[in-house]
C-alpha positions as CSV (number, residue, x, y, z in Angstrom):
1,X,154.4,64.2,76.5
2,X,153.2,67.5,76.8
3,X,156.6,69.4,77.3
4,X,157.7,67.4,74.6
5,X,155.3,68.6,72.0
6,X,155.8,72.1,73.8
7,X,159.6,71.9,72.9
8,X,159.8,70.2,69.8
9,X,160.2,72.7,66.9
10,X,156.6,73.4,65.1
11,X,157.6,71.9,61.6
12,X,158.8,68.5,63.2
13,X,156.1,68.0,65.2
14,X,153.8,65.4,65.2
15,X,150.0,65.4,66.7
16,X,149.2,63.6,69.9
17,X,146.2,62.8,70.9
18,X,145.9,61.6,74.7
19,X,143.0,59.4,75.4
20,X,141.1,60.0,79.3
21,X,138.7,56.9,79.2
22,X,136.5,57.1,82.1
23,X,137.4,61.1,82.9
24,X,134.9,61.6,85.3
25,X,137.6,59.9,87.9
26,X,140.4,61.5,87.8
27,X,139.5,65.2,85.8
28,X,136.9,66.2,88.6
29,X,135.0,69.1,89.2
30,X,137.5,71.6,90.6
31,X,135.2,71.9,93.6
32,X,135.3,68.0,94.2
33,X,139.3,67.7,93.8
34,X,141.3,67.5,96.5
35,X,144.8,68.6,96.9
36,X,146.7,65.7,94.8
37,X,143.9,65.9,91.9
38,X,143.8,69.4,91.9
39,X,147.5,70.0,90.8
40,X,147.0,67.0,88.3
41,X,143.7,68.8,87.3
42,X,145.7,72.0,87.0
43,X,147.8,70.1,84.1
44,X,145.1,68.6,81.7
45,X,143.5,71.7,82.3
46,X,146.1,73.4,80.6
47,X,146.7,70.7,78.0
48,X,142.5,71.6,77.2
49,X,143.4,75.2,77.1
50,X,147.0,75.4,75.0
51,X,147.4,72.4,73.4
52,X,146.0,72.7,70.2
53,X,148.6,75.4,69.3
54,X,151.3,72.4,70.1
55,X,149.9,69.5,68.3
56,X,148.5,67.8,71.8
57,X,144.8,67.0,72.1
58,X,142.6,65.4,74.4
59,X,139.8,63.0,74.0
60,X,137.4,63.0,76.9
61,X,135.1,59.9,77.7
62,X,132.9,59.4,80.8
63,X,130.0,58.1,81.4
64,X,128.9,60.8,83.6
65,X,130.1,64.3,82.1
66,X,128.5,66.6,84.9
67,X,131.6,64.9,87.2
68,X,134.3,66.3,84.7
69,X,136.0,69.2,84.8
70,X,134.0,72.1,82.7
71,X,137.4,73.8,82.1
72,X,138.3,71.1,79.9
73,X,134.6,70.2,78.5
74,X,134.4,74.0,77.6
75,X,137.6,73.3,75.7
76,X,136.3,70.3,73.8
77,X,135.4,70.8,70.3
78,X,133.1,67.8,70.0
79,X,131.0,65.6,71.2
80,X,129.2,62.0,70.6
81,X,126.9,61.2,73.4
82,X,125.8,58.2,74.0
83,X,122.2,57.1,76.2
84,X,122.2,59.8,79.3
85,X,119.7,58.8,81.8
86,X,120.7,61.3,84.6
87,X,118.8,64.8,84.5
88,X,122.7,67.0,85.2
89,X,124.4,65.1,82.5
90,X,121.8,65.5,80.0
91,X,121.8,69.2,81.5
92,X,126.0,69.7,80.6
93,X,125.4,68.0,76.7
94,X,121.8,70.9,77.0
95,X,124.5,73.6,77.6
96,X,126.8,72.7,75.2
97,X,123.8,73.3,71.8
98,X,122.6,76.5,70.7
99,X,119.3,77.4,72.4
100,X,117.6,76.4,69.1
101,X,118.3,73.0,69.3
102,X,118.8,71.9,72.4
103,X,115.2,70.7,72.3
104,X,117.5,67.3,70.9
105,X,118.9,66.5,74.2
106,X,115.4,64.7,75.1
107,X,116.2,62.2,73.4
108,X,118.9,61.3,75.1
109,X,117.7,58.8,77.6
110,X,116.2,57.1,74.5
111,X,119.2,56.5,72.7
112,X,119.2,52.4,71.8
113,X,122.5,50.6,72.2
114,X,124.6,51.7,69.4
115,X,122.9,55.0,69.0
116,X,124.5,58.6,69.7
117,X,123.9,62.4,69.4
118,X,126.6,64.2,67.8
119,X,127.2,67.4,67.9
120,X,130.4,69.8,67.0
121,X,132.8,71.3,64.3
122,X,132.4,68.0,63.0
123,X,129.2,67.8,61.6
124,X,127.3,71.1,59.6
125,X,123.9,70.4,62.4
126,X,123.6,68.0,65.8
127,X,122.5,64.4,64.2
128,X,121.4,61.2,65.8
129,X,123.1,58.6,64.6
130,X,124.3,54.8,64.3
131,X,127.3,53.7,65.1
132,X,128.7,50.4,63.6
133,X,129.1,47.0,65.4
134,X,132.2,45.9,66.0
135,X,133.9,43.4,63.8
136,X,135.4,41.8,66.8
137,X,133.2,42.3,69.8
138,X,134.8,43.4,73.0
139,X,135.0,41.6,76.1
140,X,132.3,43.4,78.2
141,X,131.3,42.9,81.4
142,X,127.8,43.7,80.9
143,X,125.8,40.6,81.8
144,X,123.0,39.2,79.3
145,X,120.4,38.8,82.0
146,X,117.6,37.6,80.2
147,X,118.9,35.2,78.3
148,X,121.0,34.3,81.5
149,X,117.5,34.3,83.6
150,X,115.6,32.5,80.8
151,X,117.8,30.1,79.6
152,X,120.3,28.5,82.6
153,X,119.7,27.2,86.1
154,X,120.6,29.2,89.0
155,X,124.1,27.7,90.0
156,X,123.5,27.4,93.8
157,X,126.9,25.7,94.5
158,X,128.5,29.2,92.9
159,X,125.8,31.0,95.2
160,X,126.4,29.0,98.3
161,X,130.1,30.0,97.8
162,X,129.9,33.5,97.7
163,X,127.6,33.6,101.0
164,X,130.0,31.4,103.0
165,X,133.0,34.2,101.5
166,X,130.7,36.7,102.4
167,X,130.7,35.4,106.2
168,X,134.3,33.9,106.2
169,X,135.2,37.7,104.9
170,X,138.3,35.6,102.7
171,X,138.1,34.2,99.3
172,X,140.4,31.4,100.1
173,X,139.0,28.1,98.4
174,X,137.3,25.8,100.9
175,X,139.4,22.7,101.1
């Protein structure tokens, strides 16, 4: 998609923008790469650094920034960071604010669900803020467990199950 945009003429082309969801496992630290991700790293690395003039962008989310690459999270142009609880990711959003306000990062463990700090060319200062709920709700995995722990039985049959797998090592259905 890349070349593409590279070889296109400028007037005809149109933006791209290629979204990395969950970054962190496959745009590693350089030092953490090995061979195969290191060449692959090589290429997003130089999407980061030259696409822009092409019409090619990338948008970066992980969960744990301190794993991705910092040649292409010095490349990014902004950021919405959601609740950090782990001291080197807050430390990577730290380095990324002027030394005047990156007293704001402490508040990044507190973030509630829904809350983020953003900071960039796309807002004048770094702001907390809210983000919307969705109008359709996505299919998460995250489990309810108080309501789940407060509200329904333990389902011992499910339970009992899962040890016997655990034993059998299978997940063939007992007949």
């Amino acid at each position: 998609m890349y070349d593409v945009q590279f070889w296109t003429e400028p007037t005809k082309r149109s933006p791209v923008t290629l979204l990395c969801d969950e970054a962190h496992l496959y745009l590693p630290v350089r030092n953490d790469a090995d061979a195969v991700q290191k060449q692959a790293l090589g290429a997003f690395e130089r999407i980061a650094k030259e696409g822009r003039k092409y019409g090619f962008s990338l948008l970066v989310v992980s969960q744990r920034p301190s794993d991705v690459s910092k040649t292409i999270l010095s490349q990014c142009n902004n950021f919405l960071s959601l609740r950090l609880t782990n001291d080197s990711d807050q430390g990577v959003i730290t380095r990324l604010m002027p030394d005047s306000l990156a007293g704001l990062t402490s508040i990044l463990p507190l973030l509630d669900t829904g809350e983020a700090l953003m900071l960039g060319d796309a807002v004048l200062l770094p702001s907390r803020i809210r983000l919307d709920k969705p109008v359709i709700t996505p299919d998460s995995a995250t489990r309810d467990f108080w309501k789940e722990w407060g509200c329904q039985p333990a389902n011992t049959e499910a339970i009992n199950l899962a040890v016997e797998a655990l034993r059998s090592q299978t997940r063939d259905k007992p007949c």
